[in-house]
N, C-alpha and C positions, 0 to 999 in steps of 0.2 A: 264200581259201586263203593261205596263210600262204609269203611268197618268201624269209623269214630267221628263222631259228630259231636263238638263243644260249641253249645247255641246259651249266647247271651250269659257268659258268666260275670258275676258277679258277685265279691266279696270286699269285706271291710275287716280291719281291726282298730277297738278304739275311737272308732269314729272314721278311719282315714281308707277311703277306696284304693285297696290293692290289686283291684282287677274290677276293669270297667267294660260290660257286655263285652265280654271276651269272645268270639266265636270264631269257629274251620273246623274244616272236616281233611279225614283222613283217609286215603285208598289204602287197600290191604300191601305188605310188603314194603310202604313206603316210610321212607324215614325222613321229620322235620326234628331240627333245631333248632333251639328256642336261644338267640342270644339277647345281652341286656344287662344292666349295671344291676348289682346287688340292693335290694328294697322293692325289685319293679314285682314281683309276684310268682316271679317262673316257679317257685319252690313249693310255693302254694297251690300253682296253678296242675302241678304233675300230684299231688297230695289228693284233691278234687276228683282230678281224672282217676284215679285208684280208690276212690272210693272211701278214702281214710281221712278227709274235712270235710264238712256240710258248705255248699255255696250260700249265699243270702239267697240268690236266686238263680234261676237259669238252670239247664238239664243236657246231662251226658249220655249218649247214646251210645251204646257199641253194641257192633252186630244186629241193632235193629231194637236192641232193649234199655230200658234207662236202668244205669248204673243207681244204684242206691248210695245213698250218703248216710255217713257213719252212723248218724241218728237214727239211720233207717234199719240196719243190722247190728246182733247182737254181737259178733264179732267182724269190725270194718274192715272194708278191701273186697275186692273182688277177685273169685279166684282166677280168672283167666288173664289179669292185670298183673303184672309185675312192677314194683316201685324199686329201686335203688337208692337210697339215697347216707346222706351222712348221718341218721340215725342209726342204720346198719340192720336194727334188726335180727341181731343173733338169740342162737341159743346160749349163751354166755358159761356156765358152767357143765357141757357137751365136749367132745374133743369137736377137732376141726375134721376130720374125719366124719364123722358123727354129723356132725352138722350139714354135711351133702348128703350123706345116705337118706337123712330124713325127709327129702324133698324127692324121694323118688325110690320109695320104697313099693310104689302097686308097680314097678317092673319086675323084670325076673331077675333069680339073683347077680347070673352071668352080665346082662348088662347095665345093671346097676356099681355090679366091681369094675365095668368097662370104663363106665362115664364116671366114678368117681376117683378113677385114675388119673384119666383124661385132665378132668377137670384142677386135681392136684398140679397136677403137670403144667399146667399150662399159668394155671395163675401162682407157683413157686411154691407152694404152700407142701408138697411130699415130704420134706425132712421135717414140717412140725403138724402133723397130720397126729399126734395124741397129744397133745398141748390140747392143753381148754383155750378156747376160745376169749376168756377176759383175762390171759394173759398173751395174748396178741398185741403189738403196736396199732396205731391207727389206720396204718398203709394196709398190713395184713389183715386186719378185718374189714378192710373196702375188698378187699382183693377174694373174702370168704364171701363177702356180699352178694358179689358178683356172682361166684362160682355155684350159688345156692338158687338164685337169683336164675342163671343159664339153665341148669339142671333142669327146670321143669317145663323147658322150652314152652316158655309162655306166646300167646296169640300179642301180645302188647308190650313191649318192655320200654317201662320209663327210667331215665337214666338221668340220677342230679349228680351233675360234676364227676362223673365218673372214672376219669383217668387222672384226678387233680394232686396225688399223692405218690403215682407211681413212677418208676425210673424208667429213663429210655427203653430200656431191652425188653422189659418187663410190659411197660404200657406199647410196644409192638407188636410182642405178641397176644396180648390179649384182645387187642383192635384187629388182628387177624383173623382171631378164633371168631369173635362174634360177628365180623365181616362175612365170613363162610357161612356160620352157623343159619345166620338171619336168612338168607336166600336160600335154604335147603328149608329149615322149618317157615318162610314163609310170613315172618312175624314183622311187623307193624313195630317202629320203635320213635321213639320221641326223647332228646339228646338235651340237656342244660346245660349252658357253659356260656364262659366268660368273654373263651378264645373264639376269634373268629374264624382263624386259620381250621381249629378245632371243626368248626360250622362246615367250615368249604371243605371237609374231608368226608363228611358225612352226610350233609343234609342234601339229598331232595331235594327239598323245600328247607328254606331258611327263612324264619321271623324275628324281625326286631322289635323289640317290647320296650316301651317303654311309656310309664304312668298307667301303668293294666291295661294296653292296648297293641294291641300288635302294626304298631305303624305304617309294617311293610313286610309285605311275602313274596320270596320271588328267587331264585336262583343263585349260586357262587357268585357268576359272569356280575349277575345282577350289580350284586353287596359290592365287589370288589372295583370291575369298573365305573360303575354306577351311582356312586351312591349319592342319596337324597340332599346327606350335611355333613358338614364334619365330625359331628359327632356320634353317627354310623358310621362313618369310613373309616375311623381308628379303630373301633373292633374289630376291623378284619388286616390291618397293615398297615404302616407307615403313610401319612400323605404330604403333599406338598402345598405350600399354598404361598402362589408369589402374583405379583402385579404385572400386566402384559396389556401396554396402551391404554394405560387405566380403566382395565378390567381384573377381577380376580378370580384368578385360573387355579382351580387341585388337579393334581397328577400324583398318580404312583410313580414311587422312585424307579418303575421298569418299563414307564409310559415315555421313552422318549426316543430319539437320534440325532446322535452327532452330525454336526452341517458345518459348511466352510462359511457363510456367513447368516445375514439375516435371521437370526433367531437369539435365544437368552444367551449372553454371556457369560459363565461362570469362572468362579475362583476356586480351583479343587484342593484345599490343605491336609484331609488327611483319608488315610483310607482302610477299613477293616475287614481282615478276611475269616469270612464265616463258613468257608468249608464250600458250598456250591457256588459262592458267589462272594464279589467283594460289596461294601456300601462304603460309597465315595461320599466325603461329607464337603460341600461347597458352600460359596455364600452368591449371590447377585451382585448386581452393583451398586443395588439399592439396600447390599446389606440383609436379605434374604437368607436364612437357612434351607440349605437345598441338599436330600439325601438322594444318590443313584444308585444303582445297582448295577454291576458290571461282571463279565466273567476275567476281566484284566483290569489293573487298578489305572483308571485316569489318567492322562496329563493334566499341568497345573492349570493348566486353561485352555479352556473349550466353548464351541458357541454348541447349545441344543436347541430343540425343535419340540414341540410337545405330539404326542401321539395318542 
């Protein structure tokens, strides 16, 4: 059964459609991500879903009720919707501390000090847990956002760009914590970002937006083996694109096998090692840029095969 239903959105600014009958639905627990170049609407389109922009038209559904738009309440949002995003949203003159308690004060005391240890913990924040909040950098109050954001373990969490600031160790563990969290509470989440990789680590469902329309919905397997253009298939990884009996063929640089004859001939000049793997950079013979993927760096020349 379906806990989120976006039927026929529709918005403008200025004149110009940022979202053209936008519509899908959501089963509970499940998580989509919305990728897409910046201007297409995704930031407006999770702003709507929360209940904090008024659509031109079209109506949101969750749990069976339309969500009200801003115009419609005296204070916008919904409480069961959670928004993330790079406006942040603090209490700004609060300590940080301060600022989780407040999101979860009808518990008891005991686990309210639980979780907002927890919470400290996990997104780095314990050593400045009495610092005010607007003198945090930008990384730390994404990271308080979040943490304020988790606490109320909302039925819905929207997430704009939410790892886009943090450092490796840090945005790990926090993609664990909410990985857990989400399957214990149950909760419905909906992802923005830029990364595709991003995409295929999270989404369920993955939508590509583009001109306020969701192009395409449909699986990792989908995006990455699959995809429709070129200019889908670079959001999710490197592609190739070379001439084969004057046809033109894309492959992932990990779409192939080496063969003793009968297949592309390449020229391998240099090779780089990125830790799990190397990227062998070739050319054809037609002068082609061709990147491979290997767990051993190449000889200088090889014939491949596409797969």
């Amino acid at each position: 059964m379906s806990v989120l239903v976006v039927f026929d959105i529709v918005k403008s600014f200025n004149g110009k459609k940022v979202l053209n009958n936008l519509s899908f639905e959501l089963n509970e627990g499940e998580t989509l991500v919305i990728v897409g170049k910046s201007g297409e609407g995704k930031s407006t389109l999770l702003k709507i879903i929360a209940g904090l922009v008024d659509a031109d038209s079209g109506a949101i559904m969750f749990k069976g009720n339309r969500v009200k738009g801003a115009s419609d309440r005296l204070i916008p949002g919904h409480p069961d919707i959670k928004l993330v995003n790079q406006d942040f949203a603090l209490d700004l003159y609060h300590t940080v501390e301060e600022n989780i308690r407040i999101k979860i004060l009808h518990h008891p005391k005991n686990v309210i000090d639980e979780l907002t240890e927890e919470l400290l913990d996990v997104m780095s924040l314990t050593t400045m847990r009495n610092q005010k909040a607007h003198l945090l950098s930008g990384g730390e109050q994404q990271r308080l956002a979040l943490a304020r954001t988790l606490a109320t373990e909302p039925d819905l969490i929207l997430l704009d760009e939410p790892f886009v600031h943090l450092d490796p160790p840090t945005r790990q563990r926090i993609e664990k914590f909410i990985d857990d969290k989400r399957s214990s509470w149950n909760s419905t989440l909906i992802i923005v970002t830029h990364d595709g990789k991003e995409a295929m680590k999270w989404g369920d469902k993955i939508a590509y937006i583009h001109q306020g329309e969701f192009k395409r919905v449909g699986t990792a397997e989908d995006f990455y083996l699959r995809p429709d253009s070129m200019q889908e298939a670079l959001f999710f990884g490197e592609m190739n694109t070379i001439e084969i009996a004057g046809s033109t063929q894309l492959f992932r640089p990990d779409r192939y096998e080496i063969v003793a004859s009968d297949g592309v001939e390449l020229t391998v000049f240099r090779h780089l090692f990125l830790g799990t793997h190397f990227v062998n950079f070739a050319k054809t013979k037609l002068n082609e840029d061709v990147l491979l993927y290997s767990v051993v760096p190449l000889g200088e020349h090889i014939t491949i095969q596409l797969i």
